[in-house]
C-alpha positions as CSV (number, residue, x, y, z in Angstrom):
1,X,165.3,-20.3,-97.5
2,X,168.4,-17.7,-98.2
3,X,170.8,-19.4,-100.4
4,X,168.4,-22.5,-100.6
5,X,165.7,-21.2,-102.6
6,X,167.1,-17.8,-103.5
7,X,170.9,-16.6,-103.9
8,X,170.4,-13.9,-101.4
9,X,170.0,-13.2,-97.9
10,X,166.9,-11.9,-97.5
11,X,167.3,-10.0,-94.4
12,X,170.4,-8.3,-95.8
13,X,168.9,-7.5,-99.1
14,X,165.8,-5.5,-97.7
15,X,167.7,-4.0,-94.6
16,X,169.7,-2.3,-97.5
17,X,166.6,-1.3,-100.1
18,X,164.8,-0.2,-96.9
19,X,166.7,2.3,-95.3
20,X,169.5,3.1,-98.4
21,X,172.9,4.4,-97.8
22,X,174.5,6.7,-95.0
23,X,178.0,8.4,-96.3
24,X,178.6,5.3,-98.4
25,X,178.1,2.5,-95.4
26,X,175.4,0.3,-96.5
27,X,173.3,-0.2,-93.6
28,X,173.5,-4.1,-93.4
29,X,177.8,-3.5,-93.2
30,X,177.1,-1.3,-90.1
31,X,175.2,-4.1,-89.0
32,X,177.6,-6.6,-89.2
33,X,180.6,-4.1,-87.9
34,X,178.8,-4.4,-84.1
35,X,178.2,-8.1,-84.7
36,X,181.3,-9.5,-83.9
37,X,181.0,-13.3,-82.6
38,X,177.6,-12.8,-81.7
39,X,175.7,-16.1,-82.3
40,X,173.3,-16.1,-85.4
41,X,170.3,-16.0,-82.8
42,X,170.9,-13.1,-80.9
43,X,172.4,-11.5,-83.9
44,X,168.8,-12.0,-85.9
45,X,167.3,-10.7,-82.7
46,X,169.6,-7.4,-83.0
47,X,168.9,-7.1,-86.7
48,X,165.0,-6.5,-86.0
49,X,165.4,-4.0,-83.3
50,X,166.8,-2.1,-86.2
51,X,163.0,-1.9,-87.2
52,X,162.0,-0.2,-83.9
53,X,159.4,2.3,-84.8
54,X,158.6,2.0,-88.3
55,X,155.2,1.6,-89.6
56,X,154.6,-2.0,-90.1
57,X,152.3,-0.8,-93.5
58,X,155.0,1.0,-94.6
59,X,157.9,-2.0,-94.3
60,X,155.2,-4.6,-95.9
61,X,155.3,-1.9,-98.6
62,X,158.4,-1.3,-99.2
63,X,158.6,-5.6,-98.6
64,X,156.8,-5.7,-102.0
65,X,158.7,-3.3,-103.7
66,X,161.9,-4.8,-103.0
67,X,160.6,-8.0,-104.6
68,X,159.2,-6.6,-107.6
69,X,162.7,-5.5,-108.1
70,X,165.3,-8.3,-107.1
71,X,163.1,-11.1,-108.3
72,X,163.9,-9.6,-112.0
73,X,167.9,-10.3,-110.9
74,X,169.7,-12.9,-112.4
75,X,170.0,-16.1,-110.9
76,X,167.8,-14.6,-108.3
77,X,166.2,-18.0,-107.4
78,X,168.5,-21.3,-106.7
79,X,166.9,-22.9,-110.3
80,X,167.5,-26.7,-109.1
81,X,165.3,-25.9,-106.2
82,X,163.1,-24.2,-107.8
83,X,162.4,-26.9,-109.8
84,X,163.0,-29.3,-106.5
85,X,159.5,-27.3,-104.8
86,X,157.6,-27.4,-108.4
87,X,158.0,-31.3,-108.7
88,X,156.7,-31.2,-104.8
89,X,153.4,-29.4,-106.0
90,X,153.4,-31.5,-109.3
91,X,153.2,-34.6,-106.7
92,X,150.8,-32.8,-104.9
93,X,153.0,-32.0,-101.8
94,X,151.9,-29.0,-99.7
95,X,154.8,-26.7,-99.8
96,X,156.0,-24.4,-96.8
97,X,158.6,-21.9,-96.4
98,X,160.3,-21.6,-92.9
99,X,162.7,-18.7,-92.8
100,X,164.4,-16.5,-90.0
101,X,163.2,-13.7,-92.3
102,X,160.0,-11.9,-91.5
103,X,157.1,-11.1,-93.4
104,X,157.6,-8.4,-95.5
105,X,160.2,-10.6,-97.2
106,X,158.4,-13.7,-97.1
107,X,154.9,-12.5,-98.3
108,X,155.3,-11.4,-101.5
109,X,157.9,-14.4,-102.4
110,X,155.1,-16.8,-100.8
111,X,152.8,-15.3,-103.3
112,X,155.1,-15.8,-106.1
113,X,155.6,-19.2,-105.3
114,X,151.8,-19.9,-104.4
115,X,153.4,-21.9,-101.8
116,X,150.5,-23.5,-99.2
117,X,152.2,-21.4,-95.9
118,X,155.4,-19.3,-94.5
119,X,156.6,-19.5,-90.9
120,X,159.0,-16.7,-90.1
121,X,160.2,-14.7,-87.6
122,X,157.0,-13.0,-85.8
123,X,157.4,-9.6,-84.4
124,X,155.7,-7.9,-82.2
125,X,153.7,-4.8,-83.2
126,X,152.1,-1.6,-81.1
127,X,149.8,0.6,-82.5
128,X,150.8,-0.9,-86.1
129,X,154.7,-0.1,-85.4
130,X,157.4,-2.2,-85.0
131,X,158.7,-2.2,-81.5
132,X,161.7,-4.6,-82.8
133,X,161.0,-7.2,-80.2
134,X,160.6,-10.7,-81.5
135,X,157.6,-12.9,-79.9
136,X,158.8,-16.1,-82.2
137,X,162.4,-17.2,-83.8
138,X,162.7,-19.1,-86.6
139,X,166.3,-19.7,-86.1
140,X,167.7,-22.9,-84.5
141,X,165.1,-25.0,-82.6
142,X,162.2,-22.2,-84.0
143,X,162.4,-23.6,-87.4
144,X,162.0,-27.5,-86.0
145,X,159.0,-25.6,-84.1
146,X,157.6,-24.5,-87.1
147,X,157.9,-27.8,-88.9
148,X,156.3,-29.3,-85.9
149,X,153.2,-26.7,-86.1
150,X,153.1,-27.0,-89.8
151,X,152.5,-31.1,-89.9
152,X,150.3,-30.9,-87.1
153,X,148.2,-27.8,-88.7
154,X,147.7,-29.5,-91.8
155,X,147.8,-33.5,-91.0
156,X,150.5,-34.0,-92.5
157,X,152.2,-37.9,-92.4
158,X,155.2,-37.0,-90.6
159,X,156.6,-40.5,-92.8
160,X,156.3,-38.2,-95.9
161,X,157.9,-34.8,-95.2
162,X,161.2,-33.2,-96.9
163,X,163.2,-30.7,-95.8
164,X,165.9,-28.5,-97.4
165,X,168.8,-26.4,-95.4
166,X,172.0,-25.3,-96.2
167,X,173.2,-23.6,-92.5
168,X,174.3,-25.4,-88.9
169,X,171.1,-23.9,-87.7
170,X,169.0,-26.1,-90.2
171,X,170.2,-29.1,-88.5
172,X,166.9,-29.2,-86.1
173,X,164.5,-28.6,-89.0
174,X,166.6,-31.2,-90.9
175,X,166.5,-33.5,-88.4
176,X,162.7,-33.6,-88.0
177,X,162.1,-34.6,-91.6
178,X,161.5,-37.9,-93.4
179,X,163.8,-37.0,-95.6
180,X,166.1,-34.3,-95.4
181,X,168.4,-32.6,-98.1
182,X,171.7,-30.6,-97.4
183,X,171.4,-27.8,-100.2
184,X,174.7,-26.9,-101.5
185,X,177.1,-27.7,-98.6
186,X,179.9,-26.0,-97.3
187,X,182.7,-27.9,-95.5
188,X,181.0,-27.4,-92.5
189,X,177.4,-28.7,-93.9
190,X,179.5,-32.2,-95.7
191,X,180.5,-33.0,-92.5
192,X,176.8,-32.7,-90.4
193,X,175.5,-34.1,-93.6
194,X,178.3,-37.4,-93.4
195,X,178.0,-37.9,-89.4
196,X,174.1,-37.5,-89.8
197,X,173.3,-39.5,-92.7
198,X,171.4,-36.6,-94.8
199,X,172.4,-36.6,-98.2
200,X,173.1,-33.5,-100.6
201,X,171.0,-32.4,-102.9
202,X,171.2,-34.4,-106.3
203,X,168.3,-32.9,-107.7
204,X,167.5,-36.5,-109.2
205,X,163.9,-37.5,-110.5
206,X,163.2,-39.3,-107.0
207,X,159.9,-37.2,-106.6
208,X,158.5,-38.3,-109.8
209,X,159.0,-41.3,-109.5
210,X,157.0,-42.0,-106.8
């Protein structure tokens, strides 16, 4: 969903509204600085242990806040795509997000969009707080889980499902759908998108003309 729907990472974006500045460091910068080569799916799982302890009312909270602000931003949604998930609803397609992102993010973007679900990264929660262990990833294989559970949930025709990515770590949700579309490659997205067939987003008038 972050920088195929919207031109942000989520993740990043609240991490910084949520717990502001320390001496000048923005908190997703210090982050990144213990990072190093970690792979993208132990790195998400290191990001939510950041949320340890915090009241899961007060993050949905603030989750809504930060949308009310950064949805105002320009260009703060990827406008072809938009228009890509709108032409999906005008067709009468159920629309999903699948997002490494968790709730807070996803909830009040979901509701903006009036999409028909959201599977994200589930966290587990004690006593309403965070304890910033993760019971489900949606990174890698969790978002080809997810697509899985969302065509089976709502008998879907697996023949008529799309898809849109534009990270490595798309490639199983990509590669579960009818029909999937490489958003905005990189070099490293051309090339999956050339050895595994998936075309690039055009944007044409394909959906209406169905």
């Amino acid at each position: 969903m972050d920088e195929t729907l919207v031109n942000l990472k989520t993740m990043q974006s609240f991490l910084n509204h949520y717990f502001g500045s320390d001496a000048g460091i923005r908190p997703w910068d210090r982050f990144q600085q213990g990072l190093g080569t970690t792979p993208r799916a132990d790195g998400n799982r290191r990001y939510y242990r950041l949320w340890k302890d915090e009241s899961l009312a007060d993050v949905e909270a603030a989750g809504r806040a930060w949308f009310a602000r950064v949805r105002h931003q320009p260009d703060f949604y990827v406008e072809e795509t938009l228009r890509r998930l709108e032409a999906h609803r005008r067709c009468g397609d159920l629309v999903f997000l699948i997002s490494g992102s968790f709730h807070p993010c996803l909830a009040p973007l979901a509701s903006a969009l009036k999409v028909d679900g959201v599977y994200g990264t589930i966290l587990q929660v004690s006593d309403g707080r965070l304890t910033g262990e993760v019971l489900v990833s949606r990174i890698g294989e969790g978002k080809r889980d997810a697509f899985t559970q969302a065509v089976s949930e709502h008998f879907i025709d697996p023949r008529r499902t799309w898809a849109y990515g534009d990270h490595p770590s798309d490639a199983p949700l990509l590669s579960s759908a009818r029909r999937p579309y490489v958003v905005r490659p990189d070099a490293t997205m051309r090339d999956m998108a050339r050895q595994h067939g998936w075309p690039t987003l055009t944007f044409c008038n394909d959906l209406e003309e169905r």
